[in-house]
C-alpha positions in Angstrom: 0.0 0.0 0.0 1.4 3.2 -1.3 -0.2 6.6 0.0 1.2 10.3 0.0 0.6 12.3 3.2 -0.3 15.2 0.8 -3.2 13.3 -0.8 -5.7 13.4 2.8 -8.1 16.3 2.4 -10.0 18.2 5.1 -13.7 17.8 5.8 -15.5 20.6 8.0 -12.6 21.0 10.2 -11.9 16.8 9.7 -8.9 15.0 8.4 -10.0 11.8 6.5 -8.3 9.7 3.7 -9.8 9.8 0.1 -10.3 5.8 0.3 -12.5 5.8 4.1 -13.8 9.7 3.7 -13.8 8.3 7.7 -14.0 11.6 9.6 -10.9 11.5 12.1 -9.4 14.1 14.4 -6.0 14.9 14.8 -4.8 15.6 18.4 -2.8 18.9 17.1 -6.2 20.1 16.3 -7.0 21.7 19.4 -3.2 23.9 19.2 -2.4 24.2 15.7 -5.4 24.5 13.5 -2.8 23.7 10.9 -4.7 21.6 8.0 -1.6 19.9 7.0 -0.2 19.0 10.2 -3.7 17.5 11.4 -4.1 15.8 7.7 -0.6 14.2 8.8 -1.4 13.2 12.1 -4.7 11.6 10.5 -2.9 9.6 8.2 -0.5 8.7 11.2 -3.3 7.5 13.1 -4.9 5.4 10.3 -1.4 3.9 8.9 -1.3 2.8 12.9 -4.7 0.7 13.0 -3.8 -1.0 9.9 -0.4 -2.0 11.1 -2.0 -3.1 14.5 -4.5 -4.6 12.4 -2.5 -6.6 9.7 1.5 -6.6 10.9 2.1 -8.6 7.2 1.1 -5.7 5.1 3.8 -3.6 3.7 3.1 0.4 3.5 4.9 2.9 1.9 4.7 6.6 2.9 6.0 8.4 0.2 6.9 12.5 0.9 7.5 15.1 -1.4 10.6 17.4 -1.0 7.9 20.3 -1.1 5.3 19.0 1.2 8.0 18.3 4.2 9.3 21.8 3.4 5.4 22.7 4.1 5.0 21.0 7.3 7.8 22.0 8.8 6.6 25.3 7.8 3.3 24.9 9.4 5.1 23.6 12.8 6.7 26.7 12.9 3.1 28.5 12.3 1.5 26.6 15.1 4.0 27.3 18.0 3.9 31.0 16.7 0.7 31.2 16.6 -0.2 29.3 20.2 2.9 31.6 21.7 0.9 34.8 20.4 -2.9 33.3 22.0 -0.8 32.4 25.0 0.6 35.6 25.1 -2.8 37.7 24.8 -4.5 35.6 27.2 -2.0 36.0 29.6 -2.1 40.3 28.6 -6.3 40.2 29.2 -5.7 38.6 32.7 -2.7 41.5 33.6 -5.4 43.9 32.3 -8.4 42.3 34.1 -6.6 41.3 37.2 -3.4 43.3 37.9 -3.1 46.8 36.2 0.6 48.1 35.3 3.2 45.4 34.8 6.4 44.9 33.2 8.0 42.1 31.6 10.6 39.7 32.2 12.4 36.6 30.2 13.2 34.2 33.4 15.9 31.4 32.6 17.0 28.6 34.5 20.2 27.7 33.0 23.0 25.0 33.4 26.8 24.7 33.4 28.5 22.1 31.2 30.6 19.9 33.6 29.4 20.5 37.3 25.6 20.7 35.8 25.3 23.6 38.3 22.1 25.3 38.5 21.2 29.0 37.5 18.6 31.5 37.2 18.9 34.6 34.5 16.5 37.0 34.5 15.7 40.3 32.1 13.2 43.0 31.3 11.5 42.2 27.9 9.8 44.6 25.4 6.2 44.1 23.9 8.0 43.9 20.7 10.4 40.9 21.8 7.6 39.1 23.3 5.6 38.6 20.3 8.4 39.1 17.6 10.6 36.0 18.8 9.6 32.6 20.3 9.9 31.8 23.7 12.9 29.3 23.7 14.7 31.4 21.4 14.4 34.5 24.1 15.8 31.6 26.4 18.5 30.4 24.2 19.6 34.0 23.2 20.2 34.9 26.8 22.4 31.5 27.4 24.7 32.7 24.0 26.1 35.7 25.8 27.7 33.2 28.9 30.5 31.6 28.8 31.6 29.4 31.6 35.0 28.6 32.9 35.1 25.5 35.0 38.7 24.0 35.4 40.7 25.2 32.6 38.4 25.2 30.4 35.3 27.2 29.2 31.9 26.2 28.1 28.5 27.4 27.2 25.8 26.3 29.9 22.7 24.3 28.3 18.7 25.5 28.5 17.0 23.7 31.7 13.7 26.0 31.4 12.5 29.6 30.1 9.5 31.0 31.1 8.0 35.0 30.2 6.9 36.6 33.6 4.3 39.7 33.6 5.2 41.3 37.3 2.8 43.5 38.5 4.2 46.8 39.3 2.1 48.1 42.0 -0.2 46.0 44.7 -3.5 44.8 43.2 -6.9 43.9 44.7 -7.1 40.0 43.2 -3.0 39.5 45.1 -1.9 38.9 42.1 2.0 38.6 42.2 3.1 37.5 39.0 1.5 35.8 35.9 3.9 33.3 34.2 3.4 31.8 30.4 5.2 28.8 29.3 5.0 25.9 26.5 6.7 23.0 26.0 9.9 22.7 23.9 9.3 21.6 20.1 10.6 17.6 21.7 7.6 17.6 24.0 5.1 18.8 21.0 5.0 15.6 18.9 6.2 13.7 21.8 2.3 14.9 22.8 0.8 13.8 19.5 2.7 10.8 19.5 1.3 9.8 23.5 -2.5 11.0 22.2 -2.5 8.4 19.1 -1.3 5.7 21.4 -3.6 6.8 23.8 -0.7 7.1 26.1 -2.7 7.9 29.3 -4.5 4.7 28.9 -1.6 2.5 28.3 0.0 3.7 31.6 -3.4 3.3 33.6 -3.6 -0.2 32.4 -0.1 -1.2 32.8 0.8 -1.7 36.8 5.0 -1.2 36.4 3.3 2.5 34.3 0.7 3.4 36.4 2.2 5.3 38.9 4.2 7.9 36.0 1.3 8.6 33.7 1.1 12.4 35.3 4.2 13.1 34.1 2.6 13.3 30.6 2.0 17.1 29.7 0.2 19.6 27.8 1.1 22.0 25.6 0.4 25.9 26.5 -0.2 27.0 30.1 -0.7 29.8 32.1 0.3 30.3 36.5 -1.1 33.2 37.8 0.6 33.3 41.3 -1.2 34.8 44.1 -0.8 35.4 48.4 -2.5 32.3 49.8 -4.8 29.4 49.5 -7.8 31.6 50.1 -6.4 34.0 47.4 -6.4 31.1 45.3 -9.8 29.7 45.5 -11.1 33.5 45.4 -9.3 34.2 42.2 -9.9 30.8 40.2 -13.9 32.1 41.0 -12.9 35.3 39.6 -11.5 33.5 36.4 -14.2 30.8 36.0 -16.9 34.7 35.5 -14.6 36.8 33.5 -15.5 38.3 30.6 -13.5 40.7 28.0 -15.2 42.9 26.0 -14.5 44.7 22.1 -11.7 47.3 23.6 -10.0 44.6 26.3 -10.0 42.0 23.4 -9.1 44.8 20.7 -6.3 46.6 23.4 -4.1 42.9 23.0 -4.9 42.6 19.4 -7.4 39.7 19.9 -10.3 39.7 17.1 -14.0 39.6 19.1 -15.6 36.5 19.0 -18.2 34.3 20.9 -14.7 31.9 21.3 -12.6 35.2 23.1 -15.1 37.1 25.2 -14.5 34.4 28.2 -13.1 30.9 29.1 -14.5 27.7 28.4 -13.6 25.3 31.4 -13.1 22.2 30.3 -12.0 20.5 33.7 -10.9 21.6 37.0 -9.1 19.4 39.6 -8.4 21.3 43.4 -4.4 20.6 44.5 -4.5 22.7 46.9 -4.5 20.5 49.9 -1.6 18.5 47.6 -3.9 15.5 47.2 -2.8 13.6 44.8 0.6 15.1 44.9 2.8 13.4 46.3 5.4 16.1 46.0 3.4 18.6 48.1 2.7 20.5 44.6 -0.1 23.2 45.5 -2.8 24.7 42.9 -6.0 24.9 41.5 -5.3 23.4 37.6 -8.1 23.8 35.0 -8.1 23.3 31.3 -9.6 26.1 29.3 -10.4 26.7 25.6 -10.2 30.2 24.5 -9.9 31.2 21.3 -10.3 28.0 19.5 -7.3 26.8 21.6 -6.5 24.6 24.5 -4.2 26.0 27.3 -3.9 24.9 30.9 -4.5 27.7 34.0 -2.6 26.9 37.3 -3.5 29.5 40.1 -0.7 29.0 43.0 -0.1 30.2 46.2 2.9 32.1 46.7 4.6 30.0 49.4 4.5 26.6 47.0 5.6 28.8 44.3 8.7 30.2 45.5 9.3 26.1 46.7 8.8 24.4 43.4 11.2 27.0 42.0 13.8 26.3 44.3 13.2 22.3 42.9 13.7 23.3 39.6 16.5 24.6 39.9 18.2 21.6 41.7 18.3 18.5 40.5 15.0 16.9 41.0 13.8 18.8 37.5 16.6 16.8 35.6 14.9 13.9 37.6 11.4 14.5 36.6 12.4 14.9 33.1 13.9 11.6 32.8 11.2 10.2 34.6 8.4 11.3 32.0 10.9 10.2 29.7 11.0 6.9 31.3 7.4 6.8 30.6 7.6 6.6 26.7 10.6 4.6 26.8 8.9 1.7 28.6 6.2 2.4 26.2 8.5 2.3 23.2 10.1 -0.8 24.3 6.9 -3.0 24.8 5.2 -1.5 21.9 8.1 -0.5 19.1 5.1 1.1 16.8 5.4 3.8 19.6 9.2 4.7 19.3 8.8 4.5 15.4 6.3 7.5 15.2 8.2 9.4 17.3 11.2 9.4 15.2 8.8 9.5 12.5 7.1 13.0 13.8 10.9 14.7 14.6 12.0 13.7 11.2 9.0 15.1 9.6 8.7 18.6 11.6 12.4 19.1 12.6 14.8 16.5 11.9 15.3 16.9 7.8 19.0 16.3 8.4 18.7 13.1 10.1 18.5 9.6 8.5 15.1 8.4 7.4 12.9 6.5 10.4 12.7 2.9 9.7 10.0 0.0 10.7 9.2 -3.5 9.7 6.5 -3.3 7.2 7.0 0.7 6.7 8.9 2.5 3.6 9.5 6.0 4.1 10.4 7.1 0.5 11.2 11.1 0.1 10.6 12.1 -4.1 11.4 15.1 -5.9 
């Protein structure tokens, strides 16, 4: 079976091959809004029930020079384009909830040798903050170090970046500081790759698994960091009522739309008395959709915030990495589909330098 990526086409707002016209949606949907990406994904998730379904049939993906070109393209769109709804959400909450603020490019950053932790911080322009992407403002800070340990000098490595909007004057909600982050382009199709294996699922069900499957992320997401735990209950009210009107949605350059003037909770779970956390982790977490787009909303007390900072900046955030990494490789090694279309997914949106992905009973074939 020989089918071209390029040949899916999109059906109100659903990816489906010519052959099924089987309406499908791609996990990116909810982030990108990118029709290639999700017509990719699609096909991803269709080539995987017919391998689980018949291992003995041979497929061949074949990509065009020109249509990797355009999905790399449109991976580039989609993390600009979630950055810049991250960005004005978190400008309609500074407006709604704080007043004046400034901005600031937070990096946590780490030596070479010694893997010693550090923390950079600098005031960041309007025009920075939607002009270049988030782990580019981190990396560009790390460029300018050098560090000499022994005899010998090195640049340190990116352990986290984050943009914080500090409030510059005492507010009524006690808001301190509101803190945007995503995840690094790894942990994107990583993501797309765990939501086409179901990845949650696989972990529930499997006892040696069970126990990491919260260490599987989302994408976009928001803190808003305020006094205490009452501050925090009172402000996630505040958040679950707010609404923006034409000149608070027109003042961050945010088009009016029933999907913009408020947020669509999607789910809420209550950490504040750390159930369920076994590392004393504090919050109220919700998913909302605004804007067409998915982003997580932490709201934090200040006195667990100021903690898990200190932890990321020791050790045990190299520790939790490898852990959630430790979930897809267990994954990978009892299902090898699952390793395959992660290669597959950083070859396709990053990797074009890299060799070609290879699996038993799957030709990737690139043509002119």
């Amino acid at each position: 079976m020989s089918v071209r990526p390029e040949e899916l086409v999109v059906e109100d707002d659903y990816a489906v091959t010519p052959s099924e016209q089987r309406r499908h949606r791609s996990p990116l949907w909810m982030v990108s809004q990118e029709p290639l990406l999700n017509d990719l994904v699609a096909y991803l998730s269709h080539l995987r029930d017919d391998l689980e379904r018949d291992p003995s049939k041979h497929h061949e993906i074949v990509f065009s020079r020109a249509h990797l070109r355009a999905c790399r393209a449109a991976f580039d769109r989609m993390i600009r384009r979630g950055e810049e709804s991250l960005h004005r959400l978190c400008e309609l909450f500074c407006n709604s909830l704080v007043g004046h603020y400034q901005l600031q490019s937070v990096v946590i950053g780490e030596t070479p040798k010694k893997h010693e932790r550090f923390t950079l911080t600098q005031l960041l322009s309007r025009q920075d903050l939607y002009s270049t992407i988030d782990l580019d403002l981190g990396n560009r800070q790390l460029r300018k170090l050098q560090y000499l340990e022994g005899d010998a000098w090195g640049s340190p490595t990116l352990v986290a970046n984050m943009v914080e909007y500090q409030p510059t004057e005492p507010n009524s909600h006690g808001v301190h500081k509101i803190i945007s982050r995503i995840k690094a382009e790894e942990e994107l199709w990583n993501k797309v790759v765990d939501e086409i294996f179901g990845l949650d699922s696989l972990v529930t069900k499997d006892k040696q698994l069970r126990h990491l499957s919260y260490y599987v992320k989302d994408i976009f997401g928001v803190k808003i960091v305020v006094g205490t735990p009452e501050e925090v209950v009172a402000l996630h009210r505040e958040l679950e009522s707010i609404t923006w009107d034409t000149k608070a949605l027109e003042a961050v350059g945010e088009a009016v739309s029933d999907k913009t003037i408020s947020l669509n909770f999607l789910e809420t779970k209550d950490y504040l008395n750390s159930v369920g956390k076994q590392s004393g982790w504090e919050a109220m977490k919700s998913v909302v959709m605004w804007g067409g787009k998915i982003f997580e909303v932490q709201v934090q007390p200040l006195a667990n915030f100021w903690r898990e900072r200190e932890h990321l900046t020791q050790e045990s955030h190299a520790g939790f990495k490898s852990r959630r990494e430790q979930v897809r490789q267990q994954v990978a090694d009892q299902i090898p589909l699952f390793g395959f279309y992660q290669n597959l997914l950083r070859w396709v949106l990053q990797a074009s330098y890299a060799e070609v992905p290879t699996f038993p009973g799957v030709s990737v074939v690139i043509s002119d």
